[in-house]
C-alpha positions in Angstrom: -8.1 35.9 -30.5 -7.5 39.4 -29.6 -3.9 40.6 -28.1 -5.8 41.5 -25.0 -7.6 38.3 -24.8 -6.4 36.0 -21.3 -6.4 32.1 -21.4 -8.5 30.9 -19.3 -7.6 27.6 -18.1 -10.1 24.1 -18.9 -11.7 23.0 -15.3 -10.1 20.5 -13.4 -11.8 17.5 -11.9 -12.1 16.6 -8.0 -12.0 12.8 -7.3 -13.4 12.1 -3.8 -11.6 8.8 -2.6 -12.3 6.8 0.4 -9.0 4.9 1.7 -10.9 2.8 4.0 -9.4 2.5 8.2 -6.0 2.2 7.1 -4.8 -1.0 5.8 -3.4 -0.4 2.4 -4.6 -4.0 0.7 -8.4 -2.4 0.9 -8.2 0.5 -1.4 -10.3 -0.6 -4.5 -9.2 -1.2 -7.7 -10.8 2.5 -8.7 -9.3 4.4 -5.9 -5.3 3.2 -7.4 -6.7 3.7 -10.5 -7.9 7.5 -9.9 -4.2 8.0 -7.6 -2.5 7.2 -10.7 -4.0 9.9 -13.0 -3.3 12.4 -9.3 -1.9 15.7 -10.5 -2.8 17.1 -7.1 -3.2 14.8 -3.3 -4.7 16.5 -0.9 -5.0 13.6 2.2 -5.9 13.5 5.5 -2.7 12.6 7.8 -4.1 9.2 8.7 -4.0 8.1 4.9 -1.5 9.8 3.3 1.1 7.0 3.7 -1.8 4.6 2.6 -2.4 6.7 -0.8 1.0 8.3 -1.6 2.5 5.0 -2.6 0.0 5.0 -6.0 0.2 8.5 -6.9 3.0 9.2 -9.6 6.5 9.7 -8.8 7.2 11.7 -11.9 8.6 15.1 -10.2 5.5 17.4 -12.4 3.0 15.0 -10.0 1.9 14.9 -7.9 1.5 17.7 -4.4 1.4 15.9 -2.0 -0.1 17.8 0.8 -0.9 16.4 4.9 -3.2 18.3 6.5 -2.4 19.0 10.0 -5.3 18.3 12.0 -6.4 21.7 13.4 -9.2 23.2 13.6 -8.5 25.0 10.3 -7.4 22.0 8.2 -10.9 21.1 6.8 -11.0 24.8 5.1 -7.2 24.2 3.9 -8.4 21.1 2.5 -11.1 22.6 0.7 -9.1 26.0 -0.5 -6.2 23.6 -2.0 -8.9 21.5 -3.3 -10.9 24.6 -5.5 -7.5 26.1 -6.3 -6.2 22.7 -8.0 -9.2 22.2 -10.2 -9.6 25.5 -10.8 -5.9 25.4 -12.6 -7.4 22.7 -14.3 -5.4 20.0 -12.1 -7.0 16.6 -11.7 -7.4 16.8 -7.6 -7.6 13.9 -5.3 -9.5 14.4 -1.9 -8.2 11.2 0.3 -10.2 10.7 3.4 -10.5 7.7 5.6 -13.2 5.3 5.1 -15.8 6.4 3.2 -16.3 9.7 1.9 -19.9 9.4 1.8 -19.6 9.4 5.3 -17.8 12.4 6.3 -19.2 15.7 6.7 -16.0 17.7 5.7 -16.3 16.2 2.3 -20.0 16.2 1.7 -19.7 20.0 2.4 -16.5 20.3 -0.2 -18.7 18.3 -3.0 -20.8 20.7 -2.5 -18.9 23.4 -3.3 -17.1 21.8 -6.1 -21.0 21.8 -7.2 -21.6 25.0 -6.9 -18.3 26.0 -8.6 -19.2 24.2 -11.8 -16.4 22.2 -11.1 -16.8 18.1 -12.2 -16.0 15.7 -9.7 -16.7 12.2 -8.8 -17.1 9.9 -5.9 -14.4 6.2 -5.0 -16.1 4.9 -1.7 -13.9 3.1 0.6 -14.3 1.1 3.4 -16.2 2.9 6.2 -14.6 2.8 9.5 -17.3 1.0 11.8 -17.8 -1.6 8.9 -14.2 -2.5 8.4 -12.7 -2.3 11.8 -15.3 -4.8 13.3 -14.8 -7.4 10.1 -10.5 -7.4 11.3 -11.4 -7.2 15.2 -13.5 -10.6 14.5 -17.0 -9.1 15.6 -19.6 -9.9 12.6 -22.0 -6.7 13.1 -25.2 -8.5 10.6 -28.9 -8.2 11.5 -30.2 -5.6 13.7 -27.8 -2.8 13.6 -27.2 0.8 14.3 -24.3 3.2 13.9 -23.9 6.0 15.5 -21.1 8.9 15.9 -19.8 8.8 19.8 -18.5 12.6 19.0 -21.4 13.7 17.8 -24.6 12.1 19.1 -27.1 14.0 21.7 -29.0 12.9 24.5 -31.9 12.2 22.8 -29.8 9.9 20.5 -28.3 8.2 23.7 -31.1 7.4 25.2 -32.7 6.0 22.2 -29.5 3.8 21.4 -30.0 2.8 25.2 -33.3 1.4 24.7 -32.5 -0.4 21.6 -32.1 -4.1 21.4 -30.1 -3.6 18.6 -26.0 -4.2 18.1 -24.6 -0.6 18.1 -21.5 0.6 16.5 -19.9 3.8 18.3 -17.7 5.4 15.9 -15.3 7.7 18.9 -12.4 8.7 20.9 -11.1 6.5 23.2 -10.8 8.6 26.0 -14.8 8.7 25.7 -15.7 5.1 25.7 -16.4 4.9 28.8 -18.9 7.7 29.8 -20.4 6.4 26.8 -21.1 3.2 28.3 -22.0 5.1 31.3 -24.9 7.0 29.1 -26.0 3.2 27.7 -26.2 2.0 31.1 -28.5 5.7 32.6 -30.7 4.8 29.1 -31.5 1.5 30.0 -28.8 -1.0 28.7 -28.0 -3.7 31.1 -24.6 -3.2 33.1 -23.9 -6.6 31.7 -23.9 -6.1 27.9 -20.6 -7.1 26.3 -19.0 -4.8 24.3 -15.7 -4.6 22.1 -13.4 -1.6 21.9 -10.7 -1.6 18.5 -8.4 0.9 18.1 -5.4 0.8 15.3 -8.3 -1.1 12.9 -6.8 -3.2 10.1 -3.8 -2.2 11.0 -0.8 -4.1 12.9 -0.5 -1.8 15.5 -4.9 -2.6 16.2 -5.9 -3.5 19.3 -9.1 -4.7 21.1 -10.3 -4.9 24.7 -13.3 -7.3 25.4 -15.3 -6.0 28.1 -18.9 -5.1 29.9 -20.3 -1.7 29.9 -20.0 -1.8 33.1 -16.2 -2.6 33.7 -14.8 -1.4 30.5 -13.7 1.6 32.4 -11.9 -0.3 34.8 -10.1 -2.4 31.8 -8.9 0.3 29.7 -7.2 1.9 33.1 -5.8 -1.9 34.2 -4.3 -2.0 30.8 -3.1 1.6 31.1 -4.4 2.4 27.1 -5.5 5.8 28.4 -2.4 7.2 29.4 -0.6 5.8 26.4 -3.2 6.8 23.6 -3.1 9.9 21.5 -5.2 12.4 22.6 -8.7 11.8 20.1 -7.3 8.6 19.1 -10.2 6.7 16.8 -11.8 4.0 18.7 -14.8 1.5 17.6 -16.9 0.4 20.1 -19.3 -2.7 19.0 -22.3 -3.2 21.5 -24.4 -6.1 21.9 -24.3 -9.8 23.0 -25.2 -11.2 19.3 -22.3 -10.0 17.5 -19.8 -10.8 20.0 -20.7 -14.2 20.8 -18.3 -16.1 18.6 -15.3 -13.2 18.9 -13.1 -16.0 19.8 -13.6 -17.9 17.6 -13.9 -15.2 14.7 -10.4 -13.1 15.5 -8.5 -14.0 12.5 -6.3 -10.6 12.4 -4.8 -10.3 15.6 -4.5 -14.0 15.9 -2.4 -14.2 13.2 1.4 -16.1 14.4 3.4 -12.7 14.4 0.7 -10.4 14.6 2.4 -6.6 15.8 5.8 -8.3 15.1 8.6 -5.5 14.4 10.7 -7.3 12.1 14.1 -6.1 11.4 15.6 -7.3 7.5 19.2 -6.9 6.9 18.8 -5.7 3.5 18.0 -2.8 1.0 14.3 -2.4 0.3 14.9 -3.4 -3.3 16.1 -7.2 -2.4 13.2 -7.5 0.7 10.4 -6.9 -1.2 9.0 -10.2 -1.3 10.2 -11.1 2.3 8.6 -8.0 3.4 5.1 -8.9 2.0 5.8 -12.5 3.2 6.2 -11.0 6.9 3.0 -8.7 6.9 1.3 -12.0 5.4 1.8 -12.7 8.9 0.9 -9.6 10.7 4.7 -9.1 11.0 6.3 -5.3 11.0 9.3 -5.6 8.7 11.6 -3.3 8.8 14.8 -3.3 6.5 18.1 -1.9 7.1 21.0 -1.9 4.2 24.0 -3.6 6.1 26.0 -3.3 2.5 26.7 -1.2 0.0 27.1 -1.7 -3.6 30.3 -0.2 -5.9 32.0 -0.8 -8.8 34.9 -2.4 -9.1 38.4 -1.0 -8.1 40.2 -1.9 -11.7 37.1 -1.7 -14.4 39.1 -3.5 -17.1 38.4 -7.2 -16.3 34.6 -6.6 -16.7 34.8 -4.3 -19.6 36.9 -7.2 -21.1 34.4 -9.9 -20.3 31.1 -7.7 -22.0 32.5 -7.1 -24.8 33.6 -11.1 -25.4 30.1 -11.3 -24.5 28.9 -9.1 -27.9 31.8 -11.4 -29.5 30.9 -14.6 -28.7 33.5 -15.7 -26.4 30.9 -17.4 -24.3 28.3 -20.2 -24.2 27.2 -19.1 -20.9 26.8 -16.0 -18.5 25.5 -16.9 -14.9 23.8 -14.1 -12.4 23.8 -15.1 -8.7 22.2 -11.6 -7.9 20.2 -8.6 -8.9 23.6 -6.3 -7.9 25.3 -8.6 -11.0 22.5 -8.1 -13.5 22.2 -4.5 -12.6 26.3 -4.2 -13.1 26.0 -6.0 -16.8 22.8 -3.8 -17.3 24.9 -0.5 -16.4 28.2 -1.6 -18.7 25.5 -2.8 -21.7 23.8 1.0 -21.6 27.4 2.5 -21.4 28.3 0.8 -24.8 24.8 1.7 -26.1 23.7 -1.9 -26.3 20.6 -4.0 -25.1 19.3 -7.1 -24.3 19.9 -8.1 -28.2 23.2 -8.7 -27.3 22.4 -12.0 -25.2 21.3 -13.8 -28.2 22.8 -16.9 -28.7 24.0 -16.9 -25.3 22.7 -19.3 -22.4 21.7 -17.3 -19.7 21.3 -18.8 -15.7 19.8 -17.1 -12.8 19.8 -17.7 -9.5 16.8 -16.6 -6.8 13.1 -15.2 -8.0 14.3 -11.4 -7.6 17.5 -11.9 -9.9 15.4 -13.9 -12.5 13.1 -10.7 -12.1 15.8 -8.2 -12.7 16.4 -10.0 -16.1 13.0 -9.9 -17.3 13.0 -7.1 -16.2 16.0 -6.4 -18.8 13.9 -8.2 -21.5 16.2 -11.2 -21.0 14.5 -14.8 -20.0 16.8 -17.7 -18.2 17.1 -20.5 -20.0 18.3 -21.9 -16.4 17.0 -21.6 -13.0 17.7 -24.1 -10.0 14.5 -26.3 -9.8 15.5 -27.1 -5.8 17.6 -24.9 -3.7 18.0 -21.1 -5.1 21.9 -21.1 -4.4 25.4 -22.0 -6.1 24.9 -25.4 -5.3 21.6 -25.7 -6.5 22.7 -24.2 -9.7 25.3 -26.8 -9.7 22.9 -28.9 -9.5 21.3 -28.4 -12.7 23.8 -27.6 -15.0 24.8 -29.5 -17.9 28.4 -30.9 -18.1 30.5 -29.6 -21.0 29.9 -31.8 -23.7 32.4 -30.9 -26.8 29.8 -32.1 -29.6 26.8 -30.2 -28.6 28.5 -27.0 -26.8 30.8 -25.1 -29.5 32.2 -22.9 -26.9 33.8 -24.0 -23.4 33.9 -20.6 -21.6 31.2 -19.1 -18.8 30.7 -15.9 -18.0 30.8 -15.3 -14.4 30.2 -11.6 -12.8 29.7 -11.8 -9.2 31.0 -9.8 -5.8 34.0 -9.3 -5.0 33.4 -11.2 -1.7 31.8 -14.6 -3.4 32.3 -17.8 -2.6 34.4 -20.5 -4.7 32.1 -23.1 -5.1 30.2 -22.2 -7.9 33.5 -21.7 -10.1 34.6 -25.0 -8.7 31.9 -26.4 -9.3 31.7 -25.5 -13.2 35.3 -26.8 -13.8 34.5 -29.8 -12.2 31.4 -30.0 -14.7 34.3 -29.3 -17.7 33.7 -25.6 -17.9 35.9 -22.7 -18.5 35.0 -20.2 -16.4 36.1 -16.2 -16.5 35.3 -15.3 -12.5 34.6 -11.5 -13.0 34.4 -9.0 -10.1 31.7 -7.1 -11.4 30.8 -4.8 -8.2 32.5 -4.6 -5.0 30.4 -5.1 -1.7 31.3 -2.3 1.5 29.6 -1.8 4.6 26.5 0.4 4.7 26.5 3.6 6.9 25.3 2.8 10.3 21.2 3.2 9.8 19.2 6.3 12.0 19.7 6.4 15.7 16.4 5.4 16.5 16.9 2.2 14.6 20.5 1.5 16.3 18.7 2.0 20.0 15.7 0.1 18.8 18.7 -2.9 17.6 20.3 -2.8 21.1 17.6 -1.8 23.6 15.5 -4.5 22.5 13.0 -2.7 20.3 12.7 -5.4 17.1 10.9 -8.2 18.3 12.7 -10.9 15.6 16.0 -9.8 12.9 16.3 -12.8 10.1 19.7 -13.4 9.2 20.3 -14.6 5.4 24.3 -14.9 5.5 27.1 -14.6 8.0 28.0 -10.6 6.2 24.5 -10.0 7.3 25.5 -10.6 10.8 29.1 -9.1 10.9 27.7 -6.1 9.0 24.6 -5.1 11.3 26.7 -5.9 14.6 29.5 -3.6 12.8 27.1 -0.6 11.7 24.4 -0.6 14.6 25.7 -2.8 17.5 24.2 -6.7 19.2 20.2 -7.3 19.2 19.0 -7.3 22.4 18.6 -10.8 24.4 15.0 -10.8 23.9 15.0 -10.1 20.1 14.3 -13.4 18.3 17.5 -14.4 16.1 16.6 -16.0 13.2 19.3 -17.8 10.8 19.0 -19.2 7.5 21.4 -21.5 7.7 24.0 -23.5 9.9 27.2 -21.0 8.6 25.1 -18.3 9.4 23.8 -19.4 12.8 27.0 -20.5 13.4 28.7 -16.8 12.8 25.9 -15.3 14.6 26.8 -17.4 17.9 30.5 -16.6 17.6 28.7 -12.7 18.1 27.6 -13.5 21.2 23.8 -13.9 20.0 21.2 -16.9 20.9 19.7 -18.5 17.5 16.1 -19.4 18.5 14.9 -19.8 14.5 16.8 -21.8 11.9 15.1 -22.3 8.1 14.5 -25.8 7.5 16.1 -25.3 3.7 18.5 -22.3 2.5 15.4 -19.6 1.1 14.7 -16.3 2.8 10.6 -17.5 2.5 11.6 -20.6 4.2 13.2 -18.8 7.2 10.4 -16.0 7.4 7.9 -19.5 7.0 10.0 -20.9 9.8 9.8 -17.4 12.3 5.9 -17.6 11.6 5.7 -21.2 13.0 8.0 -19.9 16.3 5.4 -17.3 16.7 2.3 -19.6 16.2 3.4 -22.1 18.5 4.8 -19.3 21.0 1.5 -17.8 21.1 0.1 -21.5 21.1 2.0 -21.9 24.7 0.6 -18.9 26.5 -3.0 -19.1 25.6 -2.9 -22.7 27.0 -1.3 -21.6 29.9 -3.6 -18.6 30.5 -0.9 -16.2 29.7 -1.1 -13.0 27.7 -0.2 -12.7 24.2 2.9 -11.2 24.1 5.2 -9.4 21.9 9.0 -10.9 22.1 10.6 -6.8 22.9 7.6 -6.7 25.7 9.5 -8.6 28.0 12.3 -6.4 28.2 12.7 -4.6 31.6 10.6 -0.8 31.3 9.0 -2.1 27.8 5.4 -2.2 28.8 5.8 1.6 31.0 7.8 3.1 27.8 5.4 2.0 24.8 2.2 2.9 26.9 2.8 5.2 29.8 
């Protein structure tokens, strides 16, 4: 190469990926695939929280980038697009639904084409099939789509004298002189129609209506004046494929459907509570009421690891992920790993700690097989037998603030045990403002309590829920704490397990929503009952 020769860089590569309406379980196997080789994300705004939770986290990739909805956005799209893979970047292009059926990105394959620069195609979901399939409205047979935003008189009138079931792809604001241009084509006044805004997600909503009065019902219900201006709307037309809507709503029916949910804890230890509650068309939303640090006097659990490597126990018990992840920390200070657990009988209680020590490359040799607590540990450990147990002692590392019973428990059983404060337990800073008025002015529709600190903490950091949030309490001490706070238990779990007390707010819900559809009432959310609610979240 001569000294004057310039590198030119290798082409990138443009993935065009569909994230379907918006619910982030119906990206396709491909489309996660493709975000996780992203050096480059270039997203709409409606999907970017959809498709940023794939892409890598590493700090080289990838750019995430939310376009801002202007008029000039679909060119900034497509100029970050070609400047990516012209740097030899692998680009993705998120859009919602399908990209096969947007104009904006048609027009950049193009010129990805045209620039010689590779790129391939991950449909998604489209829009007007998706939304109708969660809103319960089965669109088979005769159909026709058509774009509300874009479609002529000629294609009005046409539409109007179809028999067919039309899907509108719009605005909401324009449903109704559309129905008004139906009804001037020839469609009779009478024809049912469904409206969906929010598809697949929990914040969707659907008005059942006539052409001729769906007007009238989207002012009754004041979902003009609350809507974003341009806010996506399906419209489904036609008798056929709204006959059994009923019957067929399976989303918004579901028992906490729209549900804000506030959790008490770190995202970390609600991860499988959380997906629990959106199971249920629940909101959750988790707020730290602790904090974890270490120890005030380090000694005692740099004693206890290193009679751990010495073989001063036969046992080490974890009651949480914060105790594994305090061993793990002290092990990677000495420079050793999970090696050093061999020949020693490990116990776990709870899914997520057992996780955490997989996680470490260490498997319990004992987990409770009934209740996933110090007494259900209890209830499965062996009794100190001197001919088949050459070592007496158990390793303990738990909270400062802990309960007794476990080490009570294990003497009784004829254990030695050395009770180690691994990590200490504060309370959390107070969470946003938004979140403390949302907590007091009856924004959450539920909280679920899993232990009486849960309670004192979150009353401590952001004040009392409001009277019409639904207290939930997994257990009597808890529920019992929470009274002495002034607050109304309405949900108790039927066993001790966070999935039993989310289980047990789901059944509330279902036979809350059970009650006012017999009686003719709305579906209601628990906060919408608070005075002003229904003016401040729509007007």
């Amino acid at each position: 190469m001569s000294p004057t020769a310039t590198h030119k860089p290798a082409a990138g590569h443009v993935t065009f990926l569909g994230a379907g309406p918006g619910d982030p379980g119906l990206l396709t196997l491909r489309a996660v695939e493709a975000l996780a080789d992203a050096d480059v994300l270039v997203a709409d705004p409606r999907v970017l929280d959809v498709v940023r939770r794939h892409a890598p986290a590493a700090t080289e990739a990838p750019e995430l980038t939310a376009l801002d909805g202007t008029s000039g956005a679909a060119a900034h799209a497509s100029k970050l697009v070609m400047a990516s893979a012209s740097n030899g970047k692998r680009v993705v292009r998120a859009v919602a639904g399908d990209p096969g059926l947007d104009g904006g990105a048609a027009e950049e394959m193009l010129a990805c084409a045209k620039a010689g620069i590779p790129f391939e195609v991950v449909p998604g979901i489209a829009n007007a099939v998706g939304v109708p399939a969660y809103a319960g409205v089965p669109i088979g047979g005769d159909v026709r789509f058509l774009d509300g935003t874009t479609a002529d008189a000629r294609c009005w009138a046409e539409a109007g004298a179809s028999d067919a079931t039309l899907v509108v792809s719009t605005t909401l604001e324009a449903v109704a002189g559309h129905a008004a241009e139906l009804i001037a084509a020839g469609r009779k006044p009478d024809t049912l129609l469904t409206v969906t805004v929010a598809g697949t997600t929990t914040r969707q909503r659907t008005w059942t209506a006539t052409l001729a009065t769906i007007a009238a019902e989207l002012k009754a219900t004041k979902a003009l004046p609350a809507a974003e201006p341009g806010q996506a709307a399906i419209a489904v037309v036609g008798e056929r494929a709204l006959a059994d809507r009923d019957h067929l709503s399976w989303f918004e029916t579901k028992p906490l459907f729209g549900w804000r949910v506030l959790v008490p804890r770190t995202k970390e230890q609600a991860a499988s509570l959380s997906d629990q509650l959106r199971s249920y068309g629940a909101v959750p939303h988790e707020v730290p009421t602790i904090a974890v640090e270490p120890p005030r006097t380090p000694q005692q659990m740099e004693r206890a690891v290193k009679g751990l490597v010495t073989g001063r126990y036969e046992w080490i018990a974890f009651t949480s992920v914060n105790a594994v992840k305090a061993v793990r920390e002290k092990f990677e200070e000495y420079g050793l790993d999970a090696r050093a657990f061999a020949g020693i009988k490990v116990a776990a209680v709870g899914e997520q700690t057992a996780k955490a020590l997989v996680d470490f490359g260490v498997k319990p040799d004992l987990v409770p097989s009934g209740e996933q607590s110090a007494a259900g540990l209890l209830e499965d450990w062996p009794p100190y037998d001197p001919v088949f147990d050459p070592i007496d002692r158990v390793f303990l590392p738990r909270a400062d603030i802990a309960t007794e019973t476990l080490v009570a428990g294990l003497i009784e059983l004829g254990w030695e045990v050395d009770d180690v404060t691994a990590y200490r337990t504060v309370r959390a800073s107070p969470p946003p403002a938004e979140t403390r008025e949302a907590i007091k002015g009856g924004g959450f529709d539920a909280v679920l309590f899993t232990s009486s600190s849960t309670v004192r903490n979150l009353v401590g950091i952001a004040g009392k829920p409001h009277n019409v949030t639904v207290i939930a309490c997994i257990g009597p001490a808890t529920a019992k704490t929470a009274e002495e706070h002034g607050l109304r238990v309405d949900v108790m779990a039927p066993e001790p397990s966070v999935h039993a007390l989310a289980e047990a707010l789901a059944d509330f819900g279902r036979a809350r929503r059970a009650a006012a559809v017999e009686a003719g009432d709305p579906v209601t959310r628990p906060s919408e009952r608070r005075p002003g609610a229904r003016r401040r979240a729509r007007g």
